[in-house]
C-alpha positions in Angstrom: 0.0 0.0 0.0 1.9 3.2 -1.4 1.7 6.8 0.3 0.9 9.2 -3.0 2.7 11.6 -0.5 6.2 12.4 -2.1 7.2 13.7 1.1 6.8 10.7 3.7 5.4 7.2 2.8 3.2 5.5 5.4 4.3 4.9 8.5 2.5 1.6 8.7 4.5 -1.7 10.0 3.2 -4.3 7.9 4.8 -7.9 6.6 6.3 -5.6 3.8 7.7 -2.4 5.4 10.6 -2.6 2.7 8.5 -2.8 -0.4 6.6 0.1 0.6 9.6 2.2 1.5 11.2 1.0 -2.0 7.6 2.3 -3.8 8.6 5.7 -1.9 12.1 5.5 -3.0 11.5 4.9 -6.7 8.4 7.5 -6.1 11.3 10.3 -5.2 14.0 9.0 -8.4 11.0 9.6 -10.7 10.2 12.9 -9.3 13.7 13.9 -10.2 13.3 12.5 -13.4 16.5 10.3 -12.9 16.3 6.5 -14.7 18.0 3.8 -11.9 21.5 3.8 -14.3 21.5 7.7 -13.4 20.9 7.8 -10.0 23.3 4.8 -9.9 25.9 6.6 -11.6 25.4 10.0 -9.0 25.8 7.7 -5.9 28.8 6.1 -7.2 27.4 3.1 -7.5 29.1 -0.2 -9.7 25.7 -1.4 -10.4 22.6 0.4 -11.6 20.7 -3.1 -10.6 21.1 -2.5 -7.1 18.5 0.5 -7.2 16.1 -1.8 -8.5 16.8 -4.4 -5.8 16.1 -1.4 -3.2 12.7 -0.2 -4.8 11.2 -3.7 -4.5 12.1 -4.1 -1.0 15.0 -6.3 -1.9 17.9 -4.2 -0.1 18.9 -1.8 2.3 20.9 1.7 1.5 24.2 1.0 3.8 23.7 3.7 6.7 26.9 5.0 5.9 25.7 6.0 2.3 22.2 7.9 4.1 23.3 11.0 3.3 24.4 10.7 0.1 20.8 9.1 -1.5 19.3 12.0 0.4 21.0 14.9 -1.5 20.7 12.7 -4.7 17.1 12.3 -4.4 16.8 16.2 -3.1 15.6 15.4 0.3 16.8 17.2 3.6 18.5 14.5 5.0 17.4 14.8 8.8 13.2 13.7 7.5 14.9 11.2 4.7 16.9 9.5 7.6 14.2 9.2 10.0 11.6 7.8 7.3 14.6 5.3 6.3 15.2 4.3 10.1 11.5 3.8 10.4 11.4 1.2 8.4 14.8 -0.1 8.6 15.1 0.0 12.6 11.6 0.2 13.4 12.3 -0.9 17.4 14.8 2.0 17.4 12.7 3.9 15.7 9.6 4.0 18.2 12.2 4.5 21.2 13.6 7.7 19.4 10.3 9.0 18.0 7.6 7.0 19.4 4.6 7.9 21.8 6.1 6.9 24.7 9.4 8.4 24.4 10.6 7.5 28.6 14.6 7.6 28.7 
């Protein structure tokens, strides 16, 4: 179930968190009008294939590389991050952000 938001994709934490986050991600590459080979080719990337592996929720953008997709997909990078660890991290994700935020 895609979010037609281009900002933030559900939040929802279903059997298939990563296939909707991939709909999002390849939601945001089309916006920019970028085909995967290009985006590929801004991030550095060997192969163009592995953008298609992350829009059907069949990988993970390395935590290290965050920043980087966020500026190539022209996204401030503190939301992109935070929509990325709530699907990625979700536990972590509801102690940072959750309702009942007790530390």
């Amino acid at each position: 179930m895609a979010n037609n938001n281009k900002t933030s994709p559900a939040l929802a934490r279903d059997k298939e968190p990563r296939v909707e986050l991939g709909v999002w991600l390849r939601s945001l590459r089309e916006e920019r009008g970028l085909s995967q080979r290009q985006l590929a080719n801004q991030l550095s990337l060997d192969y163009y294939t592995f953008i298609s592996q992350l829009e059907t929720g069949r990988g993970k953008i390395p935590s290290s590389r965050y920043l980087d997709w966020a500026k190539a997909l022209g996204q401030d990078p503190k939301p992109f991050m935070k929509i990325l660890l709530s699907y990625y991290e979700p536990e972590a994700y509801d102690i940072l952000f959750g309702d009942n935020q007790e530390v």
